[in-house]
N, CA and C atoms of all chains as a GROMACS GRO file, in nm:
protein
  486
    1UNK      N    1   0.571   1.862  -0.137
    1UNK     CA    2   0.659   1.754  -0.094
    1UNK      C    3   0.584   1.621  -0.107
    2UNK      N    4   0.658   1.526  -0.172
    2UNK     CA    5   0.576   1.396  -0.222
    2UNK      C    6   0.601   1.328  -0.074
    3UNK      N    7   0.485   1.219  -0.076
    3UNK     CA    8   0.488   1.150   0.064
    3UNK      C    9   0.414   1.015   0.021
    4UNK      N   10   0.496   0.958   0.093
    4UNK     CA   11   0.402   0.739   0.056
    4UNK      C   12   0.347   0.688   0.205
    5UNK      N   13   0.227   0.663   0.220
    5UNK     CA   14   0.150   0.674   0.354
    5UNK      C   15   0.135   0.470   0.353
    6UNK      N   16   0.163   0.395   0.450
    6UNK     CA   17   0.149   0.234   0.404
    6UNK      C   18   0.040   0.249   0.509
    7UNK      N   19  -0.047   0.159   0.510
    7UNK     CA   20  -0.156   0.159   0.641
    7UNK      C   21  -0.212   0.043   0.661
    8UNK      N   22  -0.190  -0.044   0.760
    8UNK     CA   23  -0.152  -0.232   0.767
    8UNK      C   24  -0.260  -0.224   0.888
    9UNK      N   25  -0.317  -0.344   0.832
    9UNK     CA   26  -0.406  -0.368   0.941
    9UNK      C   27  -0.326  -0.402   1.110
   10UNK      N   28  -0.353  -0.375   1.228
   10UNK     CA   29  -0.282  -0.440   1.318
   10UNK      C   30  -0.291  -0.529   1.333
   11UNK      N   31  -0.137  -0.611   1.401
   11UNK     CA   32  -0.100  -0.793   1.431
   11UNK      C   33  -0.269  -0.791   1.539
   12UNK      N   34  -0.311  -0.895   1.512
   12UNK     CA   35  -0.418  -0.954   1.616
   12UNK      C   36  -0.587  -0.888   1.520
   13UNK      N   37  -0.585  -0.820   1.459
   13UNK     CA   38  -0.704  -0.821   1.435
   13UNK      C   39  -0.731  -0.880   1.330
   14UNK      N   40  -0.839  -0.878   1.278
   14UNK     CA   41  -0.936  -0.976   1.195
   14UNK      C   42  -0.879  -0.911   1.025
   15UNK      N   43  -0.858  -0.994   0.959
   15UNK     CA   44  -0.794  -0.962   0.810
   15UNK      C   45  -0.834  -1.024   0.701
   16UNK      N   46  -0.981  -0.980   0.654
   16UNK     CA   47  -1.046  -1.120   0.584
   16UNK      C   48  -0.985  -1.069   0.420
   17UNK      N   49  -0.934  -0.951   0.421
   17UNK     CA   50  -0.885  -0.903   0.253
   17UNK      C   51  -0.744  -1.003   0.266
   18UNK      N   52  -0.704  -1.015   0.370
   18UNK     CA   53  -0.532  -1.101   0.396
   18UNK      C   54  -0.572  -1.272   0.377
   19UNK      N   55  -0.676  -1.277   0.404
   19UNK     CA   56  -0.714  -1.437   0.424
   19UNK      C   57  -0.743  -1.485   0.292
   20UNK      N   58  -0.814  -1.396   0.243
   20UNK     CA   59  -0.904  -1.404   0.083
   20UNK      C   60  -0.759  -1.392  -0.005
   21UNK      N   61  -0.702  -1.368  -0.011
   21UNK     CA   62  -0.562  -1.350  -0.059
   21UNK      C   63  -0.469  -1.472  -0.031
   22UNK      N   64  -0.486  -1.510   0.066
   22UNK     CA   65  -0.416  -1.653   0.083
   22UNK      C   66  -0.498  -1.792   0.044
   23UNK      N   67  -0.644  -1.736   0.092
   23UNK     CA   68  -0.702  -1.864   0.001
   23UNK      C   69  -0.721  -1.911  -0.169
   24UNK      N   70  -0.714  -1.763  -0.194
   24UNK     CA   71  -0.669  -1.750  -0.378
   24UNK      C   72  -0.573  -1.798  -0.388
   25UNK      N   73  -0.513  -1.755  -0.312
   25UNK     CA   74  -0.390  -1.807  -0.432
   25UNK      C   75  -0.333  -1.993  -0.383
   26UNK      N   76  -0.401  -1.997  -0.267
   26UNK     CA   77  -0.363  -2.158  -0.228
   26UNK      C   78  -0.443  -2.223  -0.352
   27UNK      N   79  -0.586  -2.176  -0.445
   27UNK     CA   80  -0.651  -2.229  -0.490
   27UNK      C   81  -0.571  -2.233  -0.655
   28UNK      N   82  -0.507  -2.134  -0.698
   28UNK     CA   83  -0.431  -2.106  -0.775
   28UNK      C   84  -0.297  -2.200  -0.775
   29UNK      N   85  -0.246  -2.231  -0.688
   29UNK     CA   86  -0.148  -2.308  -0.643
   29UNK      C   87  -0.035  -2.276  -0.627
   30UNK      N   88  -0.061  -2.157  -0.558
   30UNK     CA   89   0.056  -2.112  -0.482
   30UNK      C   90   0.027  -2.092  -0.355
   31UNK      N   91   0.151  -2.118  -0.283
   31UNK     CA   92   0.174  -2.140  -0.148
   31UNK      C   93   0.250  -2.017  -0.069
   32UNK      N   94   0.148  -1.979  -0.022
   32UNK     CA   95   0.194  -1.828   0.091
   32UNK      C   96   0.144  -1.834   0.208
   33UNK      N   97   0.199  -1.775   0.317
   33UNK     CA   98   0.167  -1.762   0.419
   33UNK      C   99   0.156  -1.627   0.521
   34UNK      N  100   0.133  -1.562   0.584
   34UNK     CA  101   0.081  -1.401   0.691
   34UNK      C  102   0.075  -1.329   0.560
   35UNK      N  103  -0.035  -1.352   0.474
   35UNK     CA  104  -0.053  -1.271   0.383
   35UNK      C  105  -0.167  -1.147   0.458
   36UNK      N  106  -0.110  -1.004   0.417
   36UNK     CA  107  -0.213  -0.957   0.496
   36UNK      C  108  -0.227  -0.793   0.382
   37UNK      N  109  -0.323  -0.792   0.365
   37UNK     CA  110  -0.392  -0.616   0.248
   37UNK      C  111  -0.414  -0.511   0.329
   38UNK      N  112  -0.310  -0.390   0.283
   38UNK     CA  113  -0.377  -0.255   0.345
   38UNK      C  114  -0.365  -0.216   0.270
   39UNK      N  115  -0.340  -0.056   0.274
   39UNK     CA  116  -0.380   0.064   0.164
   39UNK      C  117  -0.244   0.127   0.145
   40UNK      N  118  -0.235   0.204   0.026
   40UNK     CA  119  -0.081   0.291  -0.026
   40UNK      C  120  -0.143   0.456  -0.024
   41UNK      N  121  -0.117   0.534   0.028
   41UNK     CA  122  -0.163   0.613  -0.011
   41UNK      C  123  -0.045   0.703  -0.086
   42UNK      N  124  -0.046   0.791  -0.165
   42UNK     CA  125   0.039   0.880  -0.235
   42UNK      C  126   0.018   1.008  -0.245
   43UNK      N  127   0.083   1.129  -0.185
   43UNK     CA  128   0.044   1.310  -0.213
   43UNK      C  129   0.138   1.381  -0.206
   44UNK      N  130   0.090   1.475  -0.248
   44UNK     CA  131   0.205   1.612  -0.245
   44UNK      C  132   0.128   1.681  -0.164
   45UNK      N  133   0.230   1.737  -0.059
   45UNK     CA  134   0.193   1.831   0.063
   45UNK      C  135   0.260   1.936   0.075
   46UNK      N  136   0.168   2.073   0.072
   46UNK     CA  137   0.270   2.209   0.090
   46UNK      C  138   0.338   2.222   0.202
   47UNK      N  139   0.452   2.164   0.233
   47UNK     CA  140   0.515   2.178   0.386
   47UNK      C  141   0.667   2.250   0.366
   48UNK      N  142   0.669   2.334   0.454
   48UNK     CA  143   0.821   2.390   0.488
   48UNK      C  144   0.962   2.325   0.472
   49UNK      N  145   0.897   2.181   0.571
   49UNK     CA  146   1.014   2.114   0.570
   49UNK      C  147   1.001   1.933   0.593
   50UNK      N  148   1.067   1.856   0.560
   50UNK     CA  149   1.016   1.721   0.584
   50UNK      C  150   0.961   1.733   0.724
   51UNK      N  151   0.997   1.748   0.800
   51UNK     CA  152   0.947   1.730   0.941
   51UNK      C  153   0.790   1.822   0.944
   52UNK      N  154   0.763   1.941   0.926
   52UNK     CA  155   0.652   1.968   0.881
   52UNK      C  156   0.543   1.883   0.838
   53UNK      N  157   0.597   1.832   0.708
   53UNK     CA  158   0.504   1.747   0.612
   53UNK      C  159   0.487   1.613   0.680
   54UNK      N  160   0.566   1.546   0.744
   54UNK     CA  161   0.536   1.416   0.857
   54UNK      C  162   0.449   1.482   0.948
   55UNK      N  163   0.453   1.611   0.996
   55UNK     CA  164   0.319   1.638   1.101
   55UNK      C  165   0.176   1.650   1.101
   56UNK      N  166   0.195   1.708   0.952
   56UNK     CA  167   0.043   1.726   0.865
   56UNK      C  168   0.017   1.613   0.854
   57UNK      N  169   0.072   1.517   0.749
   57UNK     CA  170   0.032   1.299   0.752
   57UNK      C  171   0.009   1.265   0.834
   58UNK      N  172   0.047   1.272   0.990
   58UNK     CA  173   0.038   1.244   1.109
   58UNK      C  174  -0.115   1.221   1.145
   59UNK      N  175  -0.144   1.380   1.117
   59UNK     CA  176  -0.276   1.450   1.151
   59UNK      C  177  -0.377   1.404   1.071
   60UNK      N  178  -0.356   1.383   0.929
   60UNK     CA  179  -0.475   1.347   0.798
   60UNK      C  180  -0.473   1.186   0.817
   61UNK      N  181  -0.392   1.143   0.915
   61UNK     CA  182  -0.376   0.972   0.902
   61UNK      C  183  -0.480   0.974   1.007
   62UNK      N  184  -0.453   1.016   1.119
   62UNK     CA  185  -0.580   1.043   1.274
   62UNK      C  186  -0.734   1.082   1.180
   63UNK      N  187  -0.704   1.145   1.147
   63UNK     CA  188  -0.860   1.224   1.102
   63UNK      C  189  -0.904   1.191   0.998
   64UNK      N  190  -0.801   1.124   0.916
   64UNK     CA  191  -0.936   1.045   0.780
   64UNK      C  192  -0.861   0.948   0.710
   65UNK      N  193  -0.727   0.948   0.700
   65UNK     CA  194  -0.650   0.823   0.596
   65UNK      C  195  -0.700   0.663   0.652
   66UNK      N  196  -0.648   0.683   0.778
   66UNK     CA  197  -0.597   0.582   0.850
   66UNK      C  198  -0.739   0.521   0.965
   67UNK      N  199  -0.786   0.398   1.031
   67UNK     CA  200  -0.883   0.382   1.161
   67UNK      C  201  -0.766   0.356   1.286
   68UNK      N  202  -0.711   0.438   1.340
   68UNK     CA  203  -0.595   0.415   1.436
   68UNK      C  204  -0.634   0.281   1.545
   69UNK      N  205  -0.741   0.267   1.555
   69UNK     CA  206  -0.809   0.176   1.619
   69UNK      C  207  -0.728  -0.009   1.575
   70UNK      N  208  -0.766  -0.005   1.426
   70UNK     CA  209  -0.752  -0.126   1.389
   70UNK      C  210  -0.634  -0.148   1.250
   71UNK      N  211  -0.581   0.039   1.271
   71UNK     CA  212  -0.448   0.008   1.170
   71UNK      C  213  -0.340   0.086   1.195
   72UNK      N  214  -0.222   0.054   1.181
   72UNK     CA  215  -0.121   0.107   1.170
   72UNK      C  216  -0.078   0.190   1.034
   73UNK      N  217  -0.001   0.299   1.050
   73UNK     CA  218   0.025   0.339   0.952
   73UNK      C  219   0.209   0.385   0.987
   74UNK      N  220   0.242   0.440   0.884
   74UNK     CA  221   0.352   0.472   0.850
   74UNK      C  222   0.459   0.550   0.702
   75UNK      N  223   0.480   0.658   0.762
   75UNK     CA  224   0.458   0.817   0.659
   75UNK      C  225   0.591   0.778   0.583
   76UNK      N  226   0.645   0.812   0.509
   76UNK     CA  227   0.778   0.779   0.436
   76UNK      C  228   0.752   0.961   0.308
   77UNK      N  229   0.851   1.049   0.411
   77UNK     CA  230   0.842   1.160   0.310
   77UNK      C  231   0.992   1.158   0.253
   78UNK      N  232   0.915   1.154   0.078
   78UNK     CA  233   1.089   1.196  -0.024
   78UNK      C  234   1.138   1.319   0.034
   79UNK      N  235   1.265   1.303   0.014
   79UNK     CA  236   1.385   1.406   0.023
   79UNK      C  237   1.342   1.538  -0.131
   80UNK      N  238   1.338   1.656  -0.112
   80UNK     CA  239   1.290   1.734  -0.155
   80UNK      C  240   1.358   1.733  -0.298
   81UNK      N  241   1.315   1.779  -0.406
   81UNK     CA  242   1.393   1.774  -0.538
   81UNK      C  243   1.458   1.840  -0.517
   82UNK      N  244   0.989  -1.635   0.304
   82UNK     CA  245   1.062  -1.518   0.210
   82UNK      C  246   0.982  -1.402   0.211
   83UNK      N  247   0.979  -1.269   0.266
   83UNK     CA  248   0.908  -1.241   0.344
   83UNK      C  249   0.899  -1.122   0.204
   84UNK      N  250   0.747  -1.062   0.128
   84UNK     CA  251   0.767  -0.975   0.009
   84UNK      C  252   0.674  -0.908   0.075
   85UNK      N  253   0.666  -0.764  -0.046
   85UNK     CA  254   0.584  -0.669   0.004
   85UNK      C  255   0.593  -0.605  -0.184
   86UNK      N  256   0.450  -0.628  -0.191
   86UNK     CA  257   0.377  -0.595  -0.321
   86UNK      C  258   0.362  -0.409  -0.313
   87UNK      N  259   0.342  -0.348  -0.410
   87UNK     CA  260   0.290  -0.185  -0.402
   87UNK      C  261   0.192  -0.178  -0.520
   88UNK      N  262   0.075  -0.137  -0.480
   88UNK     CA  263  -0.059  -0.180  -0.610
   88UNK      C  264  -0.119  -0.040  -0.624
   89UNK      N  265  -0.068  -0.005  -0.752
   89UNK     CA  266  -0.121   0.164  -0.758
   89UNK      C  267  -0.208   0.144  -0.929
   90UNK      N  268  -0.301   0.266  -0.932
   90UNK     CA  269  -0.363   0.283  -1.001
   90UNK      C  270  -0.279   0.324  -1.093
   91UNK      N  271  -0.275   0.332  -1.248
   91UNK     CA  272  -0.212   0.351  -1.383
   91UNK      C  273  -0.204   0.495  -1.396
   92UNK      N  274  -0.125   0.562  -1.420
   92UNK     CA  275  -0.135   0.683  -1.430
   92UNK      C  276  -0.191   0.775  -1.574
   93UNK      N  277  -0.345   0.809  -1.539
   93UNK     CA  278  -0.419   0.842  -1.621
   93UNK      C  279  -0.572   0.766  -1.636
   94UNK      N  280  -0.551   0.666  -1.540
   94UNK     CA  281  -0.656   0.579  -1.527
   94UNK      C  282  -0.792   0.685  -1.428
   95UNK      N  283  -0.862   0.662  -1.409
   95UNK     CA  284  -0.937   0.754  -1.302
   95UNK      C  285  -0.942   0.700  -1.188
   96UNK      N  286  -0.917   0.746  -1.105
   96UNK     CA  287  -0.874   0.721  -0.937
   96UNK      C  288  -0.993   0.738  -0.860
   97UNK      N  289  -1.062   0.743  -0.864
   97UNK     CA  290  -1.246   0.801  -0.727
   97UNK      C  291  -1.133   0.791  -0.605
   98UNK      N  292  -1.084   0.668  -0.529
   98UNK     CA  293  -1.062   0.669  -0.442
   98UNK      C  294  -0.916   0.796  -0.378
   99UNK      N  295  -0.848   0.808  -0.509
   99UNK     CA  296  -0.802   0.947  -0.423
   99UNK      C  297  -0.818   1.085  -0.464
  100UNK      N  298  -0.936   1.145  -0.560
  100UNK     CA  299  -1.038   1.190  -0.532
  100UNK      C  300  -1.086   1.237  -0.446
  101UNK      N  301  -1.153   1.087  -0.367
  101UNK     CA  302  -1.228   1.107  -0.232
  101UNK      C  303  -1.127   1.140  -0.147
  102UNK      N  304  -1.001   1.116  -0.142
  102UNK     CA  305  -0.878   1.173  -0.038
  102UNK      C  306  -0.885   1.308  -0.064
  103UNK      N  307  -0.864   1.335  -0.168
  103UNK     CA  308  -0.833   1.483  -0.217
  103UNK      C  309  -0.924   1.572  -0.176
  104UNK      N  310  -1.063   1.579  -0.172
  104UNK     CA  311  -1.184   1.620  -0.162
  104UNK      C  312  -1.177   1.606  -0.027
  105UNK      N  313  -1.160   1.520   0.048
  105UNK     CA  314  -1.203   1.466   0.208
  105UNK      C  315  -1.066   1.556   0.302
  106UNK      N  316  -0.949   1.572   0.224
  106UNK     CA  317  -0.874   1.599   0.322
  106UNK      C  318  -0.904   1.770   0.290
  107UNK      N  319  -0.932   1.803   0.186
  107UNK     CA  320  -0.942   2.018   0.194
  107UNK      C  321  -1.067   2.020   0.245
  108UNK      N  322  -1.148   1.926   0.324
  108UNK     CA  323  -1.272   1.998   0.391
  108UNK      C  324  -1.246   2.006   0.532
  109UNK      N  325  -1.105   1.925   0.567
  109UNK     CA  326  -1.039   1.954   0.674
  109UNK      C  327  -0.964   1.990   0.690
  110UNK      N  328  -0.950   2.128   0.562
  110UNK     CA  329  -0.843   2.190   0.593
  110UNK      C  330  -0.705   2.193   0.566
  111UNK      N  331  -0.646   2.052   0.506
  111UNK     CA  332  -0.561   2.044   0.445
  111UNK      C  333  -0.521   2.052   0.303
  112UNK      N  334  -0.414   2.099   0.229
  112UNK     CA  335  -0.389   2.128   0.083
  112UNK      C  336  -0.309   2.004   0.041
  113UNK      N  337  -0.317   1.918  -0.027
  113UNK     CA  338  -0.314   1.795  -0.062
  113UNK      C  339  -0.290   1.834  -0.249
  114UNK      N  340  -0.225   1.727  -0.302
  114UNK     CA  341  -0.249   1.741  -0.472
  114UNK      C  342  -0.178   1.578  -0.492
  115UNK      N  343  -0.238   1.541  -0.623
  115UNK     CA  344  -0.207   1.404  -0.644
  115UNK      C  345  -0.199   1.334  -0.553
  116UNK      N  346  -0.296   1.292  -0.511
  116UNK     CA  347  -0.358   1.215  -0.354
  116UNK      C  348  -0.386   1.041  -0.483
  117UNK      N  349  -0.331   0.973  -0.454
  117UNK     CA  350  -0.335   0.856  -0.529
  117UNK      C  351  -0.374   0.732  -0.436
  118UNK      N  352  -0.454   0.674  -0.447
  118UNK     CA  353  -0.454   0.533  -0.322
  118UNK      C  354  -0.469   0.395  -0.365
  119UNK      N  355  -0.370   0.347  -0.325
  119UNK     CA  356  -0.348   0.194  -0.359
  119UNK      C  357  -0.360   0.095  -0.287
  120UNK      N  358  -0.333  -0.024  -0.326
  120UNK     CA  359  -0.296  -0.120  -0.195
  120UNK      C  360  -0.174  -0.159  -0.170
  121UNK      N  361  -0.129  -0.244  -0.071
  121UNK     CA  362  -0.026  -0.240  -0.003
  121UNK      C  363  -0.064  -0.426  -0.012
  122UNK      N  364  -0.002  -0.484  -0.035
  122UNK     CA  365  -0.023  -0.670  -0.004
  122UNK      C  366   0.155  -0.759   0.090
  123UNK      N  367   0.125  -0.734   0.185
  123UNK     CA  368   0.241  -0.850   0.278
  123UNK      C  369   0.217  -0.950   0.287
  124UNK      N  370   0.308  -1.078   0.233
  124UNK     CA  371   0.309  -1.198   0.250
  124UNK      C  372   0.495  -1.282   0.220
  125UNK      N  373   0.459  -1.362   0.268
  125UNK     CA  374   0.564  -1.523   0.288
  125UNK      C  375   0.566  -1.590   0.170
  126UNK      N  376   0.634  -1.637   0.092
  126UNK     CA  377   0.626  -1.712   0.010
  126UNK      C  378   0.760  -1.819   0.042
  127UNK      N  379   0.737  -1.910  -0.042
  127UNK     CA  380   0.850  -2.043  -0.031
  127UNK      C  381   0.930  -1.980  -0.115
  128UNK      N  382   1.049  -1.971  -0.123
  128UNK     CA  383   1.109  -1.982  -0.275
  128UNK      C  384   1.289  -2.022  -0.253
  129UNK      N  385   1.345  -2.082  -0.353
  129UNK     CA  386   1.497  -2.086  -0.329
  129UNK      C  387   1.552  -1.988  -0.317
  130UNK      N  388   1.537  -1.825  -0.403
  130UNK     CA  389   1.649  -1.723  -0.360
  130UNK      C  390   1.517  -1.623  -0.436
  131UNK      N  391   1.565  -1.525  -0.407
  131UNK     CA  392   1.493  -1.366  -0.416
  131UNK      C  393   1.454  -1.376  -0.542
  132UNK      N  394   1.546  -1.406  -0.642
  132UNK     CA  395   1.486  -1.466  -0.798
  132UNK      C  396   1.362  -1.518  -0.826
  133UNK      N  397   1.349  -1.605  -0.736
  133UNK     CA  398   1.252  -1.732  -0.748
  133UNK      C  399   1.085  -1.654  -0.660
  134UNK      N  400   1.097  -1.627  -0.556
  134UNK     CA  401   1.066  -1.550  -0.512
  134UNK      C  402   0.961  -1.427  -0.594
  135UNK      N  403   1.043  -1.352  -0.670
  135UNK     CA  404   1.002  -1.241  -0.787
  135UNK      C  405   0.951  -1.273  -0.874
  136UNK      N  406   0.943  -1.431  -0.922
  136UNK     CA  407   0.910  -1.415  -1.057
  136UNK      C  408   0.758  -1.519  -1.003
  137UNK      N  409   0.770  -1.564  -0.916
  137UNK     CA  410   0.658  -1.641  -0.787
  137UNK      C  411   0.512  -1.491  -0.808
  138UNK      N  412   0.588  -1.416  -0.755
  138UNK     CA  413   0.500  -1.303  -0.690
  138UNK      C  414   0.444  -1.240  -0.806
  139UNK      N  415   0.523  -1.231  -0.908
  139UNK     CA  416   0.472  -1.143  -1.066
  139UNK      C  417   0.338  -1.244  -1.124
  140UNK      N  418   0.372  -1.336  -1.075
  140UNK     CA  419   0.294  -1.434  -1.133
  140UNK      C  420   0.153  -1.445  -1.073
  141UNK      N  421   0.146  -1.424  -0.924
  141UNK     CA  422   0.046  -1.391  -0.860
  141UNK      C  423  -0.049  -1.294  -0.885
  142UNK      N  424   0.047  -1.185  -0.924
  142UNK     CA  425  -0.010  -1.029  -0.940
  142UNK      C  426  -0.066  -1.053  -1.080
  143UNK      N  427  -0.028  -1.070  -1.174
  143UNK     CA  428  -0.069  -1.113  -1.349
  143UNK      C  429  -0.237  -1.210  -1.288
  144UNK      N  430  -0.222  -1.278  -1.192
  144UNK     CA  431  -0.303  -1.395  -1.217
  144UNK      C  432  -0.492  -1.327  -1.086
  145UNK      N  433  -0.404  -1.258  -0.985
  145UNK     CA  434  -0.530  -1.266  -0.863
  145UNK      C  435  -0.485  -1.074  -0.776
  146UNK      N  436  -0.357  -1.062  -0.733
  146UNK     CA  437  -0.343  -0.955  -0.680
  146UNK      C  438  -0.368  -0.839  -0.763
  147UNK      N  439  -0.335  -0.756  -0.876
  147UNK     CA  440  -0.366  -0.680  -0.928
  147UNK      C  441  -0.430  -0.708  -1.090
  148UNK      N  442  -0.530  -0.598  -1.150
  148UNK     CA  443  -0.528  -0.570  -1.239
  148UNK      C  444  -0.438  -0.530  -1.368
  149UNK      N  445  -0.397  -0.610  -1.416
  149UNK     CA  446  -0.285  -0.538  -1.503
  149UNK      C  447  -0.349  -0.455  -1.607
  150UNK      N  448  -0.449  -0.416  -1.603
  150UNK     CA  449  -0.497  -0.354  -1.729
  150UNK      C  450  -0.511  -0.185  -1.656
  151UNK      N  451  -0.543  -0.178  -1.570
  151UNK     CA  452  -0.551  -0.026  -1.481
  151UNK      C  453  -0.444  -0.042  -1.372
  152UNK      N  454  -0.378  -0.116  -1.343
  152UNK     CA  455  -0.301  -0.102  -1.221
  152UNK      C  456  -0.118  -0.130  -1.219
  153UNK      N  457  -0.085  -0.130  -1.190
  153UNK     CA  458   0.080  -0.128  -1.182
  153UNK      C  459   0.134  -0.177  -1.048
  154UNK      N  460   0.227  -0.258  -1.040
  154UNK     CA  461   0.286  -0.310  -0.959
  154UNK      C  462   0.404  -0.290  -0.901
  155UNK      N  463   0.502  -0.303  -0.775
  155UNK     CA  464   0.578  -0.278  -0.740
  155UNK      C  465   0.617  -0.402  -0.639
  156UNK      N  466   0.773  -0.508  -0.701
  156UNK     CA  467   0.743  -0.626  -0.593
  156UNK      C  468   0.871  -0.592  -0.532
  157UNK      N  469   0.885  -0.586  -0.408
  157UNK     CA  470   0.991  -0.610  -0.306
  157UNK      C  471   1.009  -0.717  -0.186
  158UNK      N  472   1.138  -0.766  -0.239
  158UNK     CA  473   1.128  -0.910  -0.176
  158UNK      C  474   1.240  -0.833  -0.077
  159UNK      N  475   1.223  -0.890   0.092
  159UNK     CA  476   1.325  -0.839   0.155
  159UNK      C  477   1.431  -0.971   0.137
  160UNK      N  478   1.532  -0.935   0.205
  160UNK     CA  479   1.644  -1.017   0.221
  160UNK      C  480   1.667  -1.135   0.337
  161UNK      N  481   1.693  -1.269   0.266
  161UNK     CA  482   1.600  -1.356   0.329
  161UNK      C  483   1.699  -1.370   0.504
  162UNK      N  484   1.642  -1.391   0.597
  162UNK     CA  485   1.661  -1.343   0.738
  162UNK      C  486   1.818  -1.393   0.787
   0.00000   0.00000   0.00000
C-alpha cells in the first residue's frame, strides 16, 4: 500500500532551511513570505488495510522518519489499486 | 497566496536518502519497499490569481528550490482564502 508521509517543522521553532529559502529568493527577487522546508517521504507498506498501514507510519514516524519533538508529521495513505 | 511545492528525487536517479529509510526502517522491523525521500517547501507568495502564482513558483524551483537535473517538482497553489 503506497503512502506520502509530509513532516513540517513545528509553528514556533527555529527554521533556518525556511529562512535560507526566503532569503534566496528575496535575493533573486522574489518576494515570499512563512516560507518553511520539511521532508516528503514516499513507501509501499505490506498492510491489511488502510487503517493498518496509517498504524505502522504512525510507529516508523515515532521511531525514525519523523523528531516528534520539533516536527509534525502527517500520513496520507492511497486508496488501494 | 499560500503554495506548497513537492521535491522528489527523478526516478532512476540514486536516492542514499531513502535507502537509508529502507535499510533503517527493516532493522526495526518493518517491511517497507520504494521508500523515496524528498522535500516538502511551504510558502506565501504575492500574486494576482493562482496562474500568476504557478508560473512565480516554477520559476523559483528552475532557479534556487530544486534541481532540475535529478529532481522533479510538484506545485500546489491552494485557493486563495
Amino acid at each position: 500500500m503506497k503512502a506520502t508521509i509530509l513532516i513540517r517543522p513545528k509553528a514556533g521553532i527555529l527554521d533556518p532551511q525556511g529562512q535560507a529559502v526566503e532569503t534566496g529568493l528575496g535575493h533573486l527577487g522574489f518576494t515570499v513570505r512563512n516560507a518553511h522546508v520539511g521532508r516528503l517521504v514516499e513507501l509501499e507498506v505490506e498492510a491489511t488495510d488502510s487503517a493498518d498501514a496509517h498504524a505502522q507510519i504512525e510507529r516508523m514516524c515515532e521511531q525514525l522518519l519523523a523528531n516528534p519533538l520539533i516536527e509534525s508529521y502527517e500520513i496520507v495513505v492511497e486508496a488501494a489499486a
